[in-house]
N, C-alpha and C positions, 0 to 999 in steps of 0.2 A: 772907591770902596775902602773903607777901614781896614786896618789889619787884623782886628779882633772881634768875635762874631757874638753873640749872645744864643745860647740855647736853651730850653727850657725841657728839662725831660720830667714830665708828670707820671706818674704810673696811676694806673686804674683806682679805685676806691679800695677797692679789698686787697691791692700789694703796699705795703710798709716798705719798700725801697729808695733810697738816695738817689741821687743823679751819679754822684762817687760812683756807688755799686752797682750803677748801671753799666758805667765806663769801664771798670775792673770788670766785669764780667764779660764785656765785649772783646775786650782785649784778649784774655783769655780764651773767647772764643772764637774769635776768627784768626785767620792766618794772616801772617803779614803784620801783626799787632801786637805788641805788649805793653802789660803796665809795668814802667821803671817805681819800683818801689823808695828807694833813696831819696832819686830826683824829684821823686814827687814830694817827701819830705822837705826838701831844699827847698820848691816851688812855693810850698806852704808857710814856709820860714820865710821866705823874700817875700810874698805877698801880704803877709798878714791873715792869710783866710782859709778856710781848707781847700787843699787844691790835689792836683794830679798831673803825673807828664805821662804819655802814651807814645811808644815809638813805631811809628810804619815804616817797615823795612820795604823799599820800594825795587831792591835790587842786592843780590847778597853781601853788596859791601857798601850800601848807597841806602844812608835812612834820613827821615827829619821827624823832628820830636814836637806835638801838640802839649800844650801846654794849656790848662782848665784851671780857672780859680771860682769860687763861690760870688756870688754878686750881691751885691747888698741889699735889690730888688725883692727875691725871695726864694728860701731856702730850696726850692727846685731848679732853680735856672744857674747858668755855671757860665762863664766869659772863656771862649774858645780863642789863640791864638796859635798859630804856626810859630816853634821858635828857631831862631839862627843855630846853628850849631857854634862853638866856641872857636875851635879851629877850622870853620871853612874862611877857605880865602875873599870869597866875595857873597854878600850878602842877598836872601832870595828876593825877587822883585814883585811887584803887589802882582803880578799875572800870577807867577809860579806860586804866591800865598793864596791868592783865588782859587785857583787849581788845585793847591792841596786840600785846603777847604771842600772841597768839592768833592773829593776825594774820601774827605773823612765820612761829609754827610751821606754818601753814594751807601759806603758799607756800615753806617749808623741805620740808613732805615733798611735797607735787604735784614740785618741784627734783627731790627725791631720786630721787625713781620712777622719771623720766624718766636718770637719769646710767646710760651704759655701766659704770663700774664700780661695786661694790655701797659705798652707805656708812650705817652703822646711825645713825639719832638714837633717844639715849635722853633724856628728861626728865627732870630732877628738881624738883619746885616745893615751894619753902621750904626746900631741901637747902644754898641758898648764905649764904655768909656774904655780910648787906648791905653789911660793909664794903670787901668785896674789889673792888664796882663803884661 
């Protein structure tokens, strides 16, 4: 399986939201989540495209940081990748990237279910180009 996923979050006809603003609101909204505002900056600047990093605190001293860039497909779909942290000593393995993965998606759609306006996530795994995150 790839390291980087492709998502596509559509919103309903009648919501005018991003995918961005879908993310930032998630994060915001659940626990265990947040949007790094800086690195997402950073992310944006290293990829070329608008992007976003999101940090799941998975233990209070134990996070790893998803990293979204824009896809060139079309302006709702966003390239999901799990990133390394800078200072860990050993790098995550494609299980523990599947896993987080999985992890993201698990508390993306419980998110979704619960949002007043309707917004579709579609998957695609292996669809993305690894270089684009």
């Amino acid at each position: 399986m790839s390291a980087v996923v492709r998502l596509s979050l559509r919103p309903g006809e009648a919501a005018k939201i991003t995918p961005f603003e879908v993310l930032r609101d998630f994060a915001d909204v659940e626990s265990r989540w947040s949007y790094l505002k800086e690195d997402s900056e950073h992310y944006s600047d290293l990829k070329g495209a608008p992007g976003a990093v999101l940090r799941h605190r998975i233990a209070p001293s134990t996070y790893v940081d998803f990293g979204f860039v824009e896809a060139t497909v079309d302006p709702s779909t966003v390239d999901l990748a799990v990133l390394d942290r800078p200072d860990a000593e050993t790098l995550l393995s494609p299980d523990e990237r599947a896993g987080l993965i999985d992890t993201f998606l698990d508390a993306m759609r419980d998110y979704l279910s619960e949002r007043a306006d309707h917004v579709t996530l579609h998957i695609e795994r292996d669809a993305a180009d690894p270089t684009t995150s």
